[in-house]
N, C-alpha and C positions, 0 to 999 in steps of 0.2 A: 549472559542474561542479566537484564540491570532490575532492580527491585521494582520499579514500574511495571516489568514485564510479567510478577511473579501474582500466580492464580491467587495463593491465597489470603485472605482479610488479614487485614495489619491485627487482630487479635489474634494471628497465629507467632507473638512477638519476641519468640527465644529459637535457638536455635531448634531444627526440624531435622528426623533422622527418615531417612525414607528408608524401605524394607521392602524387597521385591522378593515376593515367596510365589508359593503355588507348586516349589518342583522337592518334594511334593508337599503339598495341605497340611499331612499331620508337622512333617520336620518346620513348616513355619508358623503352627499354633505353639510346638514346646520352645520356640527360639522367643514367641513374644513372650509367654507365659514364662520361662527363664527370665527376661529383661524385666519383668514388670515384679518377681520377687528379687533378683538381684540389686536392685533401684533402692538409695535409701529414703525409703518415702513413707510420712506421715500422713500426707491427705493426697487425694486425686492432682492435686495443683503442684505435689513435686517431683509427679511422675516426668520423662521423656516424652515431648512434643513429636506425635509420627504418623508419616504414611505411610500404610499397606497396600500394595498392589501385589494381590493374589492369583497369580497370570498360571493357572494350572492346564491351559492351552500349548501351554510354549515346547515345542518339539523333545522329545527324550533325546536327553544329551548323550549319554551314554552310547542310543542305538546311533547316533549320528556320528560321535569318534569311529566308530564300529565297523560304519558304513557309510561312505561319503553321500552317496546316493539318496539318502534318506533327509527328509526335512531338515532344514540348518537353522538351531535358535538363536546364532546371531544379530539379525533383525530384531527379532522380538525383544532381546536380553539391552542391547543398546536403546528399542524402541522405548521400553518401559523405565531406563534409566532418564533419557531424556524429558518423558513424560514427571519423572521424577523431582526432576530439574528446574522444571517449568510449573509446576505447582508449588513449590520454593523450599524442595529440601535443601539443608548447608552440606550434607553427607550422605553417604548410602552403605547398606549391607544388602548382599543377597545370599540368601536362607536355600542354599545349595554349592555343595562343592566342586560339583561337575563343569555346571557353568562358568568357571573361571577360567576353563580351558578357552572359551569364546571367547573372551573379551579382548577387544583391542589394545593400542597402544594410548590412545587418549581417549575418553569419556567424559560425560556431559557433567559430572559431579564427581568431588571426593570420593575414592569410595576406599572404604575400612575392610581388609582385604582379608576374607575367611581362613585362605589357605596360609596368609605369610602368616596372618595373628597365633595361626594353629600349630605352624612349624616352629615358630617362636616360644609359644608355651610349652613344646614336646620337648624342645633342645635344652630351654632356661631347666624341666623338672627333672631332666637326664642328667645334667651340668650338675646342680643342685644334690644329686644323688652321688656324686663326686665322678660321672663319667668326662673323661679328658675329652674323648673326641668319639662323641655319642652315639649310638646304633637306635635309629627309630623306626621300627614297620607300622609302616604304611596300612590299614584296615579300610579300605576304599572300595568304590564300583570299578569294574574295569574299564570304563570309559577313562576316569578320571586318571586310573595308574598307567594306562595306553596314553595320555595327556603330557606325565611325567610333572606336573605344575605340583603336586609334590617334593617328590623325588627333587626337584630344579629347585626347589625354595632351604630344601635341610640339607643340600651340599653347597649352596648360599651362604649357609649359616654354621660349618666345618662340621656337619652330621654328616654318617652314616645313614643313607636310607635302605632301607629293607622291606623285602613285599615276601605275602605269603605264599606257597608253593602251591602248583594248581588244583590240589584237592581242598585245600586253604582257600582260595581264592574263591571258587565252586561255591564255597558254603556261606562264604560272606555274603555272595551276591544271593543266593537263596533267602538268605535272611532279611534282605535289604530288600528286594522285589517279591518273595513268593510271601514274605512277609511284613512289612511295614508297608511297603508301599502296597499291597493288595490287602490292607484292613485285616489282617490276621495276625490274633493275637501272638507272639515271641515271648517265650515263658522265661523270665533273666534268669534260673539258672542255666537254660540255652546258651541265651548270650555271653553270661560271664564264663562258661565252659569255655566257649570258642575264643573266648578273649586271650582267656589261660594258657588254652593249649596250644594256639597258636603263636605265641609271643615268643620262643626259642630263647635266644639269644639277645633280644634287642633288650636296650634298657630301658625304652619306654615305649609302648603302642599309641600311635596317634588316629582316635579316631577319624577318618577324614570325609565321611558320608553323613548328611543332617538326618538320615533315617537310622543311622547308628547312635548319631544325637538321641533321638527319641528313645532307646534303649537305655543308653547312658542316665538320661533323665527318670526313667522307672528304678534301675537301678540304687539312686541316690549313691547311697553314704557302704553300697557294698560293692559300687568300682572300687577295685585297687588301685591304689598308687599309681602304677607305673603306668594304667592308663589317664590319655590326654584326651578330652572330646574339644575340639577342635572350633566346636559353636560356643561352648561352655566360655572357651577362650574369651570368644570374641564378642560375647554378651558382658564379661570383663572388662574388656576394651572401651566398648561403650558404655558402660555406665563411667569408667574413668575418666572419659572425654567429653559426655554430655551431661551426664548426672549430676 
């Protein structure tokens, strides 16, 4: 796409970060609301140039790893990047980890990648902790751990990946769907229990679901350590790269 082609007015004249949410509303209101305190900005004019395309339409990824049969948000997830594209973002995030399992081999923009940003932060804070050759579980939907785009990015990066066993996993997904995603409220000593109790062995838990995000973000300053939220990362990312 050449600058001729791009929708928006030459006062859009720094670089533009596009943001395709909607899977789901709340995990892409805490990823803007994270970007916009993590930013160091004194007035409105040195915030992050961006668009939001809030596509809360786009098929449950999850139930489509699941079940082939079931609507594929392929289309949609490539559609709204291109749309992306074409209104003239320089970059893109998307404000879900599941969908990463879709995405193809090339795309219509850069895009600043949830899940490596996220394996990247788990391994550097396990490394950092003096682990040699790191054990990170995994905290995901099972769509996304049925995906492996986990799992595939922390033996990329000479981790250990680790997932919770299926009464573990059971509860994560409760939490995730009977709970953020269905508007009810997850009381963080909940969350930070299952965090605890679930982390055995590993030297760091990486969050990797943006409704786990949302947790993490209530939580503040009484996540532990050894957990990583995986959005947190990559709202880091971007303010290092556009900010």
């Amino acid at each position: 796409m050449t600058a001729d082609d791009r929708l928006l007015p030459p006062t859009w004249d720094r670089p533009v970060l596009g943001v395709l949410g909607g899977m789901g509303p709340a995990a892409t209101v805490a990823f803007l609301d994270a970007l916009v305190r993590a930013t160091p900005a004194g007035r409105d004019q040195d915030h992050i140039d961006t668009v939001v395309l809030g596509h809360a339409s786009t098929p449950d990824r999850t139930a489509r790893l699941l079940d082939p049969d079931l609507p594929d948000p392929t289309p949609y997830l490539v559609g709204d990047l291109e749309l992306l594209a074409r209104l003239g973002a320089t970059c893109a995030v998307i404000a879900c980890n599941t969908s990463h399992a879709f995405l193809p081999a090339e795309l219509p923009l850069p895009l600043l990648s949830l899940v490596r940003v996220g394996a990247g932060a788990a391994v550097d804070r396990a490394r950092a902790q003096g682990a040699a050759r790191p054990r990170v579980l995994v905290l995901a939907t099972d769509g996304t751990v049925l995906s492996r785009v986990y799992q595939d990015a922390l033996a990329d990066l000479g981790a250990e990946p680790l997932l919770p066993d299926e009464d573990g996993q059971r509860a994560v997904m409760a939490m995730i769907y009977q709970g953020v995603k269905a508007g009810v409220h997850v009381p963080t000593g909940h969350f930070l229990e299952l965090v605890g109790r679930l982390r055995g062995e590993a030297d760091t838990v990486l969050l990797g679901c943006t409704e786990l995000s949302v947790l993490a973000e209530q939580a503040g300053h009484a996540l532990p350590r050894y957990a990583v939220d995986a959005q947190a990362a990559l709202v880091a990312r971007v303010v290092d790269e556009l900010g």
